[in-house]
C-alpha positions as CSV (number, residue, x, y, z in Angstrom):
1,X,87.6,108.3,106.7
2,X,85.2,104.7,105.8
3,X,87.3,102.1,105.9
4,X,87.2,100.2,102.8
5,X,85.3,97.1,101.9
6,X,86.0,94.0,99.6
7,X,84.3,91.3,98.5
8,X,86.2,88.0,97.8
9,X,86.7,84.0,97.6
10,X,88.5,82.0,100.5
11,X,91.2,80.3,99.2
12,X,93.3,79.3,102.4
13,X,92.0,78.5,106.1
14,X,94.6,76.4,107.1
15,X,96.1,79.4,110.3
16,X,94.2,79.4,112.4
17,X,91.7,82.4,112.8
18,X,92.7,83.6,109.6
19,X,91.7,83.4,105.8
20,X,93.7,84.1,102.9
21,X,90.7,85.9,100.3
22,X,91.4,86.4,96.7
23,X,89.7,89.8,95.3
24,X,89.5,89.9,91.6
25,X,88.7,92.9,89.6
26,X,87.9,93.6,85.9
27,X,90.2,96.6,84.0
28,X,90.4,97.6,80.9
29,X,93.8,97.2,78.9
30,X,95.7,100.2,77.9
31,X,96.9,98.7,74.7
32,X,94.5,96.6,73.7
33,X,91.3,97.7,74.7
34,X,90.2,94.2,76.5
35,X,88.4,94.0,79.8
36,X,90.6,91.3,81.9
37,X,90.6,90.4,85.0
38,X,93.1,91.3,88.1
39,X,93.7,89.7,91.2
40,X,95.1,90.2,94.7
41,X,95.6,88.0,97.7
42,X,94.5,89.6,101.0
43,X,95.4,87.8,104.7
44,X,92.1,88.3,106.9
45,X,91.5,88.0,110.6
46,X,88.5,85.5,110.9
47,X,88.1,85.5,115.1
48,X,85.2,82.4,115.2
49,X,87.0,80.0,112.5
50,X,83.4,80.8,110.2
51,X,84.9,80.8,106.8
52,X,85.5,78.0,104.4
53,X,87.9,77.3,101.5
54,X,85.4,78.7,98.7
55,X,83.4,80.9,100.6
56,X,82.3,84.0,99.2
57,X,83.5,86.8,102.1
58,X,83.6,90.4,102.6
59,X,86.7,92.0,104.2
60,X,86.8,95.4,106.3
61,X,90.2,97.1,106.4
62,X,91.0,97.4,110.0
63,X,94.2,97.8,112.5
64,X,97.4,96.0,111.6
65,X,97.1,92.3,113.8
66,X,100.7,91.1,112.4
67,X,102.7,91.5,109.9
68,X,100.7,90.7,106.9
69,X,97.1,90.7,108.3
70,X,95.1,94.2,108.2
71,X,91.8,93.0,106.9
72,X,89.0,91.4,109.1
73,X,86.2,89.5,107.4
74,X,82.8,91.4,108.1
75,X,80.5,88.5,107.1
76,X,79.5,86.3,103.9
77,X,78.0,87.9,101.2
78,X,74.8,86.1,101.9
79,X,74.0,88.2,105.0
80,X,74.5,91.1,103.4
C-alpha cells in the first residue's frame, strides 16, 4: 500500500530533528455551500536539521519514531 504524501508549511523547528508542518485543505461546507479552508498539524522527522520556519515541505507517512512523530519530510517542494 503507497504510503501517503503531504505537502505543507513549517511552522515549528525548535526539537531538534524534527518539524512541526501545518497541511491545509479546502472543503466544501455542508450547510452552506462555502469552500473553507481546514487545517492539521503534523510532527515530522527532519534527520539533517534542513527545514526552516516557513518552508514549504512535503511529508511521507512512515514508521512510528515516538509518540507523536510518524511523518518524515521527503524534501521541499522546490525539488520536486
Amino acid at each position: 500500500m503507497p504510503k501517503r504524501i503531504l505537502q505543507g508549511t513549517v511552522v515549528s523547528d525548535a526539537c531538534d530533528k524534527s518539524v512541526v508542518v501545518l497541511v491545509e485543505r479546502r472543503v466544501k461546507h455542508p450547510v452552506f455551500k462555502k469552500i473553507v479552508r481546514k487545517s492539521s498539524k503534523f510532527m515530522a522527522h527532519d534527520e539533517n536539521n534542513a527545514s526552516k520556519k516557513g518552508d514549504v515541505v512535503r511529508i511521507q507517512e512512515c514508521r512510528p519514531i515516538s509518540k507523536r512523530k510518524t511523518w518524515e519530510v521527503v524534501g521541499d517542494s522546490a525539488e520536486a
